[in-house]
C-alpha positions in Angstrom: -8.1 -37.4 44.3 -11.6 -36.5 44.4 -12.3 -34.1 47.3 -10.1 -31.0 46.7 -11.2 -29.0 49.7 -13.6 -28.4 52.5 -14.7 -25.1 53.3 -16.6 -24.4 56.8 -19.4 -22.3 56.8 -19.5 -20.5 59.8 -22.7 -18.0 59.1 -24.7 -21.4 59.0 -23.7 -22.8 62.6 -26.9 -23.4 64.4 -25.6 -22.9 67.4 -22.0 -21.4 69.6 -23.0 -22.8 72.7 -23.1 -26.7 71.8 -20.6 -29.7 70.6 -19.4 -29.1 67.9 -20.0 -25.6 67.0 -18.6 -24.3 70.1 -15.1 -25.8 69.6 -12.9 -23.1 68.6 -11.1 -24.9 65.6 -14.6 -25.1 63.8 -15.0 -21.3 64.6 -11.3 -20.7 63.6 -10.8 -23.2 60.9 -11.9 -21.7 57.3 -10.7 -23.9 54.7 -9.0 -27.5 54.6 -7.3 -28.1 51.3 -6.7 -32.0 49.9 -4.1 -32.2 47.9 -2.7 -36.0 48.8 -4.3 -39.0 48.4 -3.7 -39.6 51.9 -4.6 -37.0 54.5 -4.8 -38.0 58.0 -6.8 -36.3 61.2 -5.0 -36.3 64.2 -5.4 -34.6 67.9 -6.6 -35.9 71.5 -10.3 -37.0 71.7 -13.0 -34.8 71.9 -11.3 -32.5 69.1 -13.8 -33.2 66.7 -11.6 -35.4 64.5 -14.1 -37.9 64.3 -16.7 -35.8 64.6 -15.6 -34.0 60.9 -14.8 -37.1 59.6 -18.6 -38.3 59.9 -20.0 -35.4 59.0 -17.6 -35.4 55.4 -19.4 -39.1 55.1 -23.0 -37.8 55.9 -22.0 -34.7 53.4 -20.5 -37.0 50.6 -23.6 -39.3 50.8 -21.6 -41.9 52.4 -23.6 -44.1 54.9 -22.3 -44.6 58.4 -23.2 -48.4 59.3 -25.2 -48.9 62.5 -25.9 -45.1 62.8 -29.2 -44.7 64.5 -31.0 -42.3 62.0 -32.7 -39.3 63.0 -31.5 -39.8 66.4 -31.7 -37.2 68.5 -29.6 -36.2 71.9 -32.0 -34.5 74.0 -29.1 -33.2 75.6 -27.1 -32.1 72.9 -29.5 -32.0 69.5 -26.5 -30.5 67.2 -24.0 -33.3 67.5 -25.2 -34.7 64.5 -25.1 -31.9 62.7 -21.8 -30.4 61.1 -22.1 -32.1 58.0 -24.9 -29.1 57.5 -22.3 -26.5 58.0 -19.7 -28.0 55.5 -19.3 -27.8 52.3 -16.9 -30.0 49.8 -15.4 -28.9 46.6 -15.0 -31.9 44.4 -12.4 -32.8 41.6 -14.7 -33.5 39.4 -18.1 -35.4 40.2 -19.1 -36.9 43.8 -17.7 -40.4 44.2 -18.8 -43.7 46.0 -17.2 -44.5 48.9 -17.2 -46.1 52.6 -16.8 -44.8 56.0 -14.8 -47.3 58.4 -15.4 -47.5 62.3 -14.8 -50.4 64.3 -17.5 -49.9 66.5 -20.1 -49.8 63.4 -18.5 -52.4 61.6 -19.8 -55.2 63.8 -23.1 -54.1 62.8 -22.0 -53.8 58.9 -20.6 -58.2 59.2 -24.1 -58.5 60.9 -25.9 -57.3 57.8 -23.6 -58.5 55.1 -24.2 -62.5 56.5 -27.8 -61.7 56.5 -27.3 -60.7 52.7 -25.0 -63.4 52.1 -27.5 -65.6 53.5 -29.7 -64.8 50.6 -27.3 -63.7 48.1 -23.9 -66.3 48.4 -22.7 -64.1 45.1 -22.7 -61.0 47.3 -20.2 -62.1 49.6 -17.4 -62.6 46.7 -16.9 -58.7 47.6 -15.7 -59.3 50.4 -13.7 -62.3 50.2 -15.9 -64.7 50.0 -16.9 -65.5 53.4 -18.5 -64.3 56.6 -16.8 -61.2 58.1 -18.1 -62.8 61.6 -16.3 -65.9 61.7 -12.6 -64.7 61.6 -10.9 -62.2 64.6 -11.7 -58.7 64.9 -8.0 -58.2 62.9 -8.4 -60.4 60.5 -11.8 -58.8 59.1 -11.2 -55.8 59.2 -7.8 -56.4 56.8 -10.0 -58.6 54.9 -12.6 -56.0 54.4 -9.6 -53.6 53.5 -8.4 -55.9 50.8 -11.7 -56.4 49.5 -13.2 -53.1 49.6 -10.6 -50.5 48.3 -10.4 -52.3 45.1 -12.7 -49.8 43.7 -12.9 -46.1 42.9 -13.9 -44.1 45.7 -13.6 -41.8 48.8 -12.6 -44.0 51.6 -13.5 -42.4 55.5 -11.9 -44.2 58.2 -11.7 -43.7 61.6 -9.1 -44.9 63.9 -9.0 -48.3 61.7 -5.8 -49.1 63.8 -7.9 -50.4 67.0 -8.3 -54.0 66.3 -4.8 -54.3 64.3 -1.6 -55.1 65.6 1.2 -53.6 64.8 2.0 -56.3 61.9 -1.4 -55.9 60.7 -0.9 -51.6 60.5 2.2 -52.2 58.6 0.3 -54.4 56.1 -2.2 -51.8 55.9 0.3 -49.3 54.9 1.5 -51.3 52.3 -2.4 -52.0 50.7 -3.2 -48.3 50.8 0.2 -47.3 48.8 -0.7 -50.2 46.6 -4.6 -49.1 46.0 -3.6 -45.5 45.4 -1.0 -46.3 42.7 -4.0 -46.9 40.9 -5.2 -43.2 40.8 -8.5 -43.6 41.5 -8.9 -43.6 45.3 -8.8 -41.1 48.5 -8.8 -41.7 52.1 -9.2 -39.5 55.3 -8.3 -41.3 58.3 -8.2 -40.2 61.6 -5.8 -41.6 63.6 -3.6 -42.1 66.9 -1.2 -44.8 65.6 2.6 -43.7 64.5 2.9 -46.5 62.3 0.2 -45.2 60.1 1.0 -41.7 60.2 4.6 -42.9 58.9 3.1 -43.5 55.2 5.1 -40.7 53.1 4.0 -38.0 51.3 0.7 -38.0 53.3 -0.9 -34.8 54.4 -1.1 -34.6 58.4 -3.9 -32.1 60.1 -3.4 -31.7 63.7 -6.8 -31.1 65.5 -4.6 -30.2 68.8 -4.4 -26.7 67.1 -6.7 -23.9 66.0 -7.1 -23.5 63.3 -6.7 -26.8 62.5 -2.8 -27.3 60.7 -0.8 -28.9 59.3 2.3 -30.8 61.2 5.3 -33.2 59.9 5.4 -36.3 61.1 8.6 -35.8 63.1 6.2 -33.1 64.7 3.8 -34.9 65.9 2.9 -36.1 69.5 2.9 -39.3 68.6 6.3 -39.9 67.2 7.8 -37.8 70.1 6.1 -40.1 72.9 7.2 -43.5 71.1 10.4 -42.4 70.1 11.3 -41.1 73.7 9.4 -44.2 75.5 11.7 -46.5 73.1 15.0 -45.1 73.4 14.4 -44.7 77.4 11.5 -46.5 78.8 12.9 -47.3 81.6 12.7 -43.2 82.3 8.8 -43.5 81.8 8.2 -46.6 84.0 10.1 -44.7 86.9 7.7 -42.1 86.6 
């Protein structure tokens, strides 16, 4: 592992009043500890799953693809901000890394033909061919393959979206393979069940505060599928 823990630093919010220092898991939460290799992020959206997820990237050093720098909400001008209010505790030394998001990674395939355009050699990182010409599944696994090969913190949120459920259990299987290695870490936020399933993960519910840690068999997630499953003719009555 390479992040150990992440403290939140509450003296330094900027603000109570805004997203997402007024949520009251940020102003509850004190310490997360990281002691799997695998530590999911889970809760309904507008949590701040995400939102913590991002600002570990921004506060790791990891770039977010197609994030519009120095933007600011004239609405809400702290959105951006958390990653200010964080602080990681490291194994040993800051790591490369990559954050994942489907909606950014269009962006990400956009650039990588443009290098590849000028650079063929660059693209052997990533398979050896355009991200753009295969389906949204297929590049996103391919990028997968390709891209947690190497040491490093690995961000990814909600990478279930353009997989189906096939495609999550072959994801499963690269991420036990990769960390076998020793020398990778993900965070993923998540709503899938399938993922979630990987063993001997670590499982923070944002549906809490503080934020907390939950079993699998705990989880929203595996309650509603299981029950839907065993009686769905129950839920389509409803």
């Amino acid at each position: 592992m390479h992040i150990r823990s992440l403290h939140v630093l509450h003296d330094s919010f900027p603000t109570g009043d805004f997203y997402p220092f007024n949520l009251e898991i940020f102003k509850k939460t004190d310490i997360l500890p990281f002691n799997r290799p695998i530590t999911f992020f889970i809760g309904e959206n507008g949590t701040g799953k995400s939102t913590l997820l991002r600002a570990i990237a921004q506060s790791a050093g990891i770039h977010i693809w197609g994030e519009h720098e120095g933007r600011i909400d004239r609405h809400n001008p702290y959105e951006d901000l958390l990653y200010q209010s964080i602080r990681i505790e490291w194994m040993d030394e800051k790591v490369p890394g990559s954050f994942f998001a489907s909606e950014e990674f269009h962006h990400f395939s956009e650039i990588l033909d443009a290098w590849g355009a000028a650079d063929p050699g660059c693209l052997k990182y990533f398979g050896n061919s355009s991200l753009l010409v295969k389906s949204h599944g297929q590049s996103h696994m391919t990028f997968f393959e390709n891209r947690f090969r190497r040491r490093g913190l690995y961000l990814m949120d909600e990478p279930e979206n353009a997989l189906s459920p096939k495609k999550q259990l072959e994801l499963l299987r690269l991420l036990r393979q990769f960390i076998m290695r020793g020398d990778v870490q993900f965070i993923i936020a998540t709503h899938s069940p399938i993922l979630l399933a990987f063993t001997d993960a670590v499982i923070y519910s944002f549906d809490t505060s503080p934020i907390q840690e939950v079993r699998y068999e705990d989880t929203e997630y595996y309650r509603v599928y299981r029950d839907f499953l065993n009686d769905r003719e129950k839920y389509l009555e409803e």
